[in-house]
C-alpha positions as CSV (number, residue, x, y, z in Angstrom):
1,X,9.8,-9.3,6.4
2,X,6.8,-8.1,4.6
3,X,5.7,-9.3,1.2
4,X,3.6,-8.1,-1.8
5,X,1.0,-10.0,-3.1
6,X,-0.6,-9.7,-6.5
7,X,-4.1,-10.7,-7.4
8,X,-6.7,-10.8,-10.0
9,X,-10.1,-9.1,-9.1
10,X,-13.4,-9.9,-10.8
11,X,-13.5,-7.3,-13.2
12,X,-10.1,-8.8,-14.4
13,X,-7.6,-6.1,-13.5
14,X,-4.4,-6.5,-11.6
15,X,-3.7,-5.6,-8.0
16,X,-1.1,-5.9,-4.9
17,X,-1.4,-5.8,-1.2
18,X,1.4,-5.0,1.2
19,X,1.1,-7.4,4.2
20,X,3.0,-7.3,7.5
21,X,4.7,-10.1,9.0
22,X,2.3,-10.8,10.9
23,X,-0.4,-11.4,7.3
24,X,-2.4,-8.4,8.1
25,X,-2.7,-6.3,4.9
26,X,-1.2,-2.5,5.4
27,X,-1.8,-1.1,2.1
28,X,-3.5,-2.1,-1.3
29,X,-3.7,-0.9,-4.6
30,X,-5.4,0.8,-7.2
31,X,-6.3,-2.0,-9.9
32,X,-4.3,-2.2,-13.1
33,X,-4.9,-3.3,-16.4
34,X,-2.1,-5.2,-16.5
35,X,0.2,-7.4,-14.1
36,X,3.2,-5.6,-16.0
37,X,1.8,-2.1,-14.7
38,X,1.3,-3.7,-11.2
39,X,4.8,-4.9,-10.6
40,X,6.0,-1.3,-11.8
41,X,3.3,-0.1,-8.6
42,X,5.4,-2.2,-6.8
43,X,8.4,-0.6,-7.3
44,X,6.9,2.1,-6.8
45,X,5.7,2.0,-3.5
46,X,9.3,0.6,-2.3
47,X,11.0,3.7,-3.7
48,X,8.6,5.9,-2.3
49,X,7.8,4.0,1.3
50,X,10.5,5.5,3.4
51,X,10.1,9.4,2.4
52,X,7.9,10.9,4.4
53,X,6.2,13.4,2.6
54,X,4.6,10.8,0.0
55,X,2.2,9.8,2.8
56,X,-0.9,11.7,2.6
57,X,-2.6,11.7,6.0
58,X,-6.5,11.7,5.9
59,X,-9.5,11.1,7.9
60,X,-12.6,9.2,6.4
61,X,-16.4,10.6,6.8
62,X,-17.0,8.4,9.4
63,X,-14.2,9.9,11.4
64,X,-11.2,7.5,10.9
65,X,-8.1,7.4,10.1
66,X,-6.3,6.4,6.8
67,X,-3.5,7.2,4.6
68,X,-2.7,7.3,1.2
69,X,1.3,6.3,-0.1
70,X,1.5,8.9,-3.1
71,X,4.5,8.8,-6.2
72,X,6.8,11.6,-6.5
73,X,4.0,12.9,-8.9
74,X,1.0,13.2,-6.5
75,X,0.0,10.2,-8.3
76,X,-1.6,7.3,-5.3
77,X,0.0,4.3,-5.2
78,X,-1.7,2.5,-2.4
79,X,-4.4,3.1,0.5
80,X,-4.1,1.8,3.8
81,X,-7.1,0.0,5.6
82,X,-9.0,2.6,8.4
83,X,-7.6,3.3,11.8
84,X,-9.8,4.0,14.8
85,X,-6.8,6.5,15.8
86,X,-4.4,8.6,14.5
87,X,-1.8,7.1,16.6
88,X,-2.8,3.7,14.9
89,X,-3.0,5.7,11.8
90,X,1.5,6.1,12.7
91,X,1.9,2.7,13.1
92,X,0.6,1.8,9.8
93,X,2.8,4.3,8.3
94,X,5.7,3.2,10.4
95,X,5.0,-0.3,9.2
96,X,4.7,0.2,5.7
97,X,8.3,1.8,5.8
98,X,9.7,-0.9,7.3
99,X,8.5,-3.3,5.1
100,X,8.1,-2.6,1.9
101,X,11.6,-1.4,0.7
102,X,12.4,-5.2,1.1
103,X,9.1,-7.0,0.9
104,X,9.3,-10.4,-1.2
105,X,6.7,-10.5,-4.2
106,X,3.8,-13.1,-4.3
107,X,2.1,-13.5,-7.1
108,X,-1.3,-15.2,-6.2
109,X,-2.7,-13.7,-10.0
């Protein structure tokens, strides 16, 4: 099973990584102002993470492969890390649903 962690960055906002049994992070945050608004992200991205149509498929300047997990209002909720192909771009996604609608919460913050 997967688990979110939360975290504090330097600049003193809040934010959460989804990471795969196996520890390898498989999507991150926005930062928040505060760890109330994080968990709510949270919640978010379980809600959302098996519907389809809230991940935004995208390919960075450098020509690789990401997505972005979006709310029911266009609004992101998390970025995944780059993919050298779109097929690894699908496992990510694949991952994500299958993990975070159950994922345990850390909170390293």
């Amino acid at each position: 099973m997967g688990k979110f962690v939360i975290s504090k960055r330097s600049n003193g906002q809040f934010q959460f990584n989804l990471k795969a049994n196996n520890g390898e992070t498989i999507l991150s945050s926005e930062g928040y102002t505060t760890k109330q608004s994080c968990q709510q992200g949270i919640e978010s991205a379980r809600s959302n993470a098996t519907n389809d149509s809230r991940y935004d498929r995208q390919t960075s300047s450098n020509n690789k492969y990401y997505f972005t997990l979006k709310a029911a209002n266009g609004e992101v909720i998390g970025t995944s890390e780059l993919y050298e192909s779109a097929t690894g771009r699908e496992t990510g996604i694949a991952s994500v649903k299958s993990n975070a609608p159950a994922a345990t919460v850390e909170d390293d913050a």
